[in-house]
MARBA-3410 file (N, C-alpha, C, O; in Angstrom, 1 decimal):
73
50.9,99.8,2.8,50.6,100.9,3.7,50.6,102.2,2.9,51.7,102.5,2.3 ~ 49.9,102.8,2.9,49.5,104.2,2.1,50.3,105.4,3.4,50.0,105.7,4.6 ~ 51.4,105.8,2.5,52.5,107.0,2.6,51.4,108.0,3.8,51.5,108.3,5.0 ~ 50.2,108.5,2.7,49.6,109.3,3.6,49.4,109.4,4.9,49.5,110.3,5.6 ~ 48.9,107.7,5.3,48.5,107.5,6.8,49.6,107.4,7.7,49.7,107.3,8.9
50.7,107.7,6.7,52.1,107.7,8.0,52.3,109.3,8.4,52.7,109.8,9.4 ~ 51.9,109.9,6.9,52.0,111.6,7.2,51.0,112.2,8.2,51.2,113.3,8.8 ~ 50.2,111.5,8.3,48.8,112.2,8.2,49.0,111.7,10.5,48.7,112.4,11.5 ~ 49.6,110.6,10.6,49.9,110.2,12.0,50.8,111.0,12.7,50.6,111.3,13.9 ~ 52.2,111.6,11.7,52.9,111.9,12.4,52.4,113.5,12.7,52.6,114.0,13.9
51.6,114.3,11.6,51.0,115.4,11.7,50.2,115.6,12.6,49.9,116.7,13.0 ~ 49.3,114.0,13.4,48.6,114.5,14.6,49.8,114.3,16.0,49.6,114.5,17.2 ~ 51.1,114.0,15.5,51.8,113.8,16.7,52.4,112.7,17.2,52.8,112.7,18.3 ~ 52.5,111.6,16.5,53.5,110.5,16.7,54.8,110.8,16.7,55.3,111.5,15.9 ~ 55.3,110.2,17.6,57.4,110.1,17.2,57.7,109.5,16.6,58.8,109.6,16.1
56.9,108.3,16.3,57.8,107.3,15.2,56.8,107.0,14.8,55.8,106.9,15.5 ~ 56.8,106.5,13.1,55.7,105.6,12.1,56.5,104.5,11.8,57.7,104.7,11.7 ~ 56.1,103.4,11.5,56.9,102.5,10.9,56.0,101.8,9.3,54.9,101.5,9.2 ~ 57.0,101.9,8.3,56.4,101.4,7.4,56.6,99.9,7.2,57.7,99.5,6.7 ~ 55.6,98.9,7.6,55.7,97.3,8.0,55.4,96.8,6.5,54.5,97.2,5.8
56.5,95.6,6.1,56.5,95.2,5.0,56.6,93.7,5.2,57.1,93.0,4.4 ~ 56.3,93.2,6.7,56.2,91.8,6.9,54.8,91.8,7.6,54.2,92.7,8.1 ~ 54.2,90.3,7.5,53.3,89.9,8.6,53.6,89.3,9.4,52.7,89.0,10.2 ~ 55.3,88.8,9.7,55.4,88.5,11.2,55.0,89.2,12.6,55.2,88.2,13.3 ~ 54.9,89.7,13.1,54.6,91.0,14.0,55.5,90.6,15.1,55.5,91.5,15.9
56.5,89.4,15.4,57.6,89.0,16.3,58.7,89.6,15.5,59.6,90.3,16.1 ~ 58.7,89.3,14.2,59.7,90.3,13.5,59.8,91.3,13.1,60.8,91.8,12.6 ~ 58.6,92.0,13.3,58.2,93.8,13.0,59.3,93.8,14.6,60.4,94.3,14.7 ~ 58.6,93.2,15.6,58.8,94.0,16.7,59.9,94.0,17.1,60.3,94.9,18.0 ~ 61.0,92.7,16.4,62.3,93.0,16.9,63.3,93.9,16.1,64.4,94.2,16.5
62.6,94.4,15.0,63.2,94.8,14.2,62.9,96.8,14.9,63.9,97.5,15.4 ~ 61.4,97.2,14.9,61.1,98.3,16.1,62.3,98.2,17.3,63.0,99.1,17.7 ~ 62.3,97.2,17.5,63.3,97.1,19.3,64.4,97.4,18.8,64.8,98.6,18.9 ~ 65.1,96.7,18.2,66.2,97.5,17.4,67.0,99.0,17.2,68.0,99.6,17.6 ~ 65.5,99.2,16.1,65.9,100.5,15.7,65.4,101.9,16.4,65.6,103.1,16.0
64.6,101.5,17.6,64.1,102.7,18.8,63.7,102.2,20.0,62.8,102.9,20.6 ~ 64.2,101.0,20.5,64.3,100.7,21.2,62.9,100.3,21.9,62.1,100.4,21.0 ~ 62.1,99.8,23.3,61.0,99.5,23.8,59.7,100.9,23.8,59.7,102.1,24.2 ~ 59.0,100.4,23.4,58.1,101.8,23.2,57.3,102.0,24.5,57.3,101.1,25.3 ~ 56.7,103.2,25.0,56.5,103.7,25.9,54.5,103.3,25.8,53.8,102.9,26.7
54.3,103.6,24.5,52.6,103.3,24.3,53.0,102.9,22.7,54.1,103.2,22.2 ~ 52.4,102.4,22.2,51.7,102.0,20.9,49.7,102.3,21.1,48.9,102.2,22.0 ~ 49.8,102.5,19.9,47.9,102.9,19.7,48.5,101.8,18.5,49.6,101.7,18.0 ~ 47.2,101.1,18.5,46.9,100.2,17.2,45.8,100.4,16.5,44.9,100.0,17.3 ~ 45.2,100.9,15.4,44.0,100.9,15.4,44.0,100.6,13.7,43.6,101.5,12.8
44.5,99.5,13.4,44.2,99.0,12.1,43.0,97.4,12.5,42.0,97.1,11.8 ~ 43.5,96.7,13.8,42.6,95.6,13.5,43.3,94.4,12.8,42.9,93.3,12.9 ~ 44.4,94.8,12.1,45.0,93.6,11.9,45.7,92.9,12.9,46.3,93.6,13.7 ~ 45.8,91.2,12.9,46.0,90.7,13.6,47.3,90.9,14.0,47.5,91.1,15.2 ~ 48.4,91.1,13.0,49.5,90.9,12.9,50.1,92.2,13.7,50.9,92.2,14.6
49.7,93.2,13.1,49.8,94.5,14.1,49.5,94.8,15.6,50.1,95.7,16.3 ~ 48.7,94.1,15.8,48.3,93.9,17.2,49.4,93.2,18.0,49.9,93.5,19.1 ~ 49.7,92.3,17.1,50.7,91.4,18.1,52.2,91.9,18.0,53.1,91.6,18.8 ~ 52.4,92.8,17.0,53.5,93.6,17.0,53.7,94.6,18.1,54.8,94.9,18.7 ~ 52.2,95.1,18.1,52.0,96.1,19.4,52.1,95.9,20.8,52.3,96.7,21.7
51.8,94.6,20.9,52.2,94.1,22.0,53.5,93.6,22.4,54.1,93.6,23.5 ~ 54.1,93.1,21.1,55.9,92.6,21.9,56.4,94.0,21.7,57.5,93.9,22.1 ~ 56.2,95.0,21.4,56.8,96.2,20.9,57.0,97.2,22.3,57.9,97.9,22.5 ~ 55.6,97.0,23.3,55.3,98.2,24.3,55.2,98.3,25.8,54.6,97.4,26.4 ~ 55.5,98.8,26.2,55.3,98.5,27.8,54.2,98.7,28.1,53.7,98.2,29.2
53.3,99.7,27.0,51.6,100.0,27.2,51.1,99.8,26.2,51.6,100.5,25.3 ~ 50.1,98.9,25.8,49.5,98.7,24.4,47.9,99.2,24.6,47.1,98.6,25.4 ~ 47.8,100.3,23.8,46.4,100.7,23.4,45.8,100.2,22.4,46.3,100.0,21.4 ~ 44.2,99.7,22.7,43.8,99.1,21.0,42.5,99.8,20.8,41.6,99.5,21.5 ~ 42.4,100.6,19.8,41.8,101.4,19.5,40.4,100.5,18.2,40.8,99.5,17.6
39.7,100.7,18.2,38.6,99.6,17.5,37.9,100.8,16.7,37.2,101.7,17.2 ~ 38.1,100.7,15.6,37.7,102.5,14.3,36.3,102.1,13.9,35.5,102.8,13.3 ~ 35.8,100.3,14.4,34.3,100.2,13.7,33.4,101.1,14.5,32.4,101.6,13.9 ~ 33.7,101.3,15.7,32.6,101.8,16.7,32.3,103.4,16.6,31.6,103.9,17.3 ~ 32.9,103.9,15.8,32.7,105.3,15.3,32.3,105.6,14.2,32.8,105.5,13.1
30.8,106.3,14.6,29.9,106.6,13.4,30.9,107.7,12.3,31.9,108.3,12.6 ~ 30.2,107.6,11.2,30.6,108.7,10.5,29.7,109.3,9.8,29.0,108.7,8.9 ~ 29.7,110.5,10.2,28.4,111.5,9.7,28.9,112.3,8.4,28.2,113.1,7.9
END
């Protein structure tokens, strides 16, 4: 995970970044539950599988955001 995209998240306004150093995403999420408890929304918009499913045991609202569908000019 590149430092920046955590800076660069919290600077548009996130409360919490997590820097994930597993691909379980049952154990990202219990480790999240843990340490801040049930999240209110998660945005996912990497696409990985693993993140997705993190974002789901992690939230009471899961957004999934899909970054192919946006051109770039």
């Amino acid at each position: 995970m590149d430092e920046g995209r955590l800076a660069k998240a919290k600077e548009l306004g996130a409360d919490y970044t997590v820097k994930v150093e597993s691909r379980d995403g049952k154990e990202v999420a219990e480790k999240i539950k843990n340490d801040f408890g049930l999240a209110d929304k998660t945005i996912e918009c990497t696409g990985v599988e693993s993140s997705i499913c993190t974002g789901i045991y992690v939230s009471k609202t899961f957004l999934f955001f899909v970054p192919s569908l946006l051109s770039r000019k």
